[in-house]
C-alpha positions as CSV (number, residue, x, y, z in Angstrom):
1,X,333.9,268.3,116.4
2,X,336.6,266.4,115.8
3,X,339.8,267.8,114.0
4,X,343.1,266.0,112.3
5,X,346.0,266.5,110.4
6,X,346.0,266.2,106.8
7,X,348.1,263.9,105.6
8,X,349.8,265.3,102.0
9,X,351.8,262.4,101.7
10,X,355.2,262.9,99.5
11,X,353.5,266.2,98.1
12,X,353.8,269.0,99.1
13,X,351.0,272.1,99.2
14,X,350.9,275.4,99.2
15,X,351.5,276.8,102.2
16,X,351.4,280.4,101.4
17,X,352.3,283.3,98.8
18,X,352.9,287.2,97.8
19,X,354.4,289.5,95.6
20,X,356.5,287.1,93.6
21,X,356.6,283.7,95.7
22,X,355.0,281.0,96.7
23,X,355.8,278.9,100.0
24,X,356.0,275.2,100.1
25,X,357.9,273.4,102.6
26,X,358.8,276.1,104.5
27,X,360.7,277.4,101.4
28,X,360.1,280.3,99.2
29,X,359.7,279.7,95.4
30,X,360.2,282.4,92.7
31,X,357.4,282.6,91.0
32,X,355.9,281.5,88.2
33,X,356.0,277.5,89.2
34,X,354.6,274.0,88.2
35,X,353.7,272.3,91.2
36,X,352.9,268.3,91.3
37,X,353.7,265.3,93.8
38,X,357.8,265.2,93.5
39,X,357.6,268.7,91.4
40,X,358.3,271.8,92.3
41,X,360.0,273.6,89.4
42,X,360.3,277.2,87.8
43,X,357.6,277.6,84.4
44,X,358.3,279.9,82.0
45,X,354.3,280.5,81.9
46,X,352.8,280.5,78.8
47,X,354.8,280.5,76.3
48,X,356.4,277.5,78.2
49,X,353.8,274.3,77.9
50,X,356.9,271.6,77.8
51,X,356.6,271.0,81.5
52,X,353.0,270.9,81.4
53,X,352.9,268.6,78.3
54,X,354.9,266.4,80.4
55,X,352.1,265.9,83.4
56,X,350.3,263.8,81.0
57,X,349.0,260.2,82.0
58,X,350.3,260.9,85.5
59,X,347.9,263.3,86.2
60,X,343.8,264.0,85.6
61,X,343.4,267.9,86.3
62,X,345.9,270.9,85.8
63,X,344.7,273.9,87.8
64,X,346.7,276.8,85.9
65,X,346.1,279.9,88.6
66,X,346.4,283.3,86.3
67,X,347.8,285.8,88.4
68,X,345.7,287.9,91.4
69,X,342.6,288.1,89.0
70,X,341.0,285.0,86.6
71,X,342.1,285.3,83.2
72,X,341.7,283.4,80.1
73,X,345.2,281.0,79.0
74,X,345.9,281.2,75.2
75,X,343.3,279.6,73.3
76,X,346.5,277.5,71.7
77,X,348.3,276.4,75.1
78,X,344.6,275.3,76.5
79,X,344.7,273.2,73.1
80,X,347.7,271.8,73.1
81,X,347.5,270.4,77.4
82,X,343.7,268.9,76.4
83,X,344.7,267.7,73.0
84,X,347.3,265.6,75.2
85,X,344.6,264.4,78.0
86,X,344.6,266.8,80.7
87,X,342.3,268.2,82.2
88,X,342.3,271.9,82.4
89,X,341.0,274.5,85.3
90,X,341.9,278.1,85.1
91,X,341.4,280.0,88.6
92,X,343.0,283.3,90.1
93,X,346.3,281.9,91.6
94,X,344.8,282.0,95.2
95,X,341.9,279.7,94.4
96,X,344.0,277.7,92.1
97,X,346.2,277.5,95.1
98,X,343.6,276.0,97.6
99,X,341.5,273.8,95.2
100,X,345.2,272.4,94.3
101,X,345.7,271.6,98.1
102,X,342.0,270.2,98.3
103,X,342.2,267.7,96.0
104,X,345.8,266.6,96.4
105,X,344.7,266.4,100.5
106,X,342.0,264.0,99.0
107,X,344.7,261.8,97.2
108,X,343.7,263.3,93.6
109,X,345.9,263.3,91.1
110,X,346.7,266.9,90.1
111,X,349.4,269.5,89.5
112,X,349.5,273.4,89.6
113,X,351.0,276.3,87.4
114,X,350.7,279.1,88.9
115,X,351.7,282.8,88.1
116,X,352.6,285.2,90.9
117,X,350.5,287.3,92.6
118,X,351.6,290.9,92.5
């Protein structure tokens, strides 16, 4: 078997997370974040859909990771980020956290919020 490097590109991935943070680049991140090729910013969750609003037409699929467990997002901020074109996936953080670096290993356009996991 043969193994190589992923190549992320300009974006970054998750590389890890815990109580409160998320690491990418080596960095730790205060939790909750929006995560997207170029991004890495604070969210205010979800009462906060501005930033997320503004991931449309550059991206195809939001993966919004709900804390250490799956949890529905508010029937009105789902609304709002399909009504504007994007595609939505709701995970437990962790597995939002590796289907995010999936795709965006496979050159995908997509973007993460994620909550922390406590």
């Amino acid at each position: 078997m043969r193994l190589s490097e992923v190549d992320f590109g300009a974006a970054q991935p998750v590389e890890g997370y815990g109580p409160g943070f998320f690491r990418i680049a080596g960095q730790a991140h205060d939790a909750p974040l929006l995560i997207a090729p170029g991004v890495i910013a604070r969210w205010g969750g979800y009462d906060d859909p501005g930033p997320l609003l503004q991931m449309a037409g550059q991206i195809d699929v939001l993966f919004v990771g709900t804390g250490a467990e799956i949890a529905h997002i508010p029937a009105a901020l789902r609304a709002k980020l399909e009504d504007a074109g994007l595609g939505v996936e709701v995970m437990a953080s962790p597995a939002a956290c590796r289907t995010y670096n999936v795709l965006l290993s496979e050159g995908r356009r997509v973007a993460l919020a994620v909550l922390p996991v406590d």
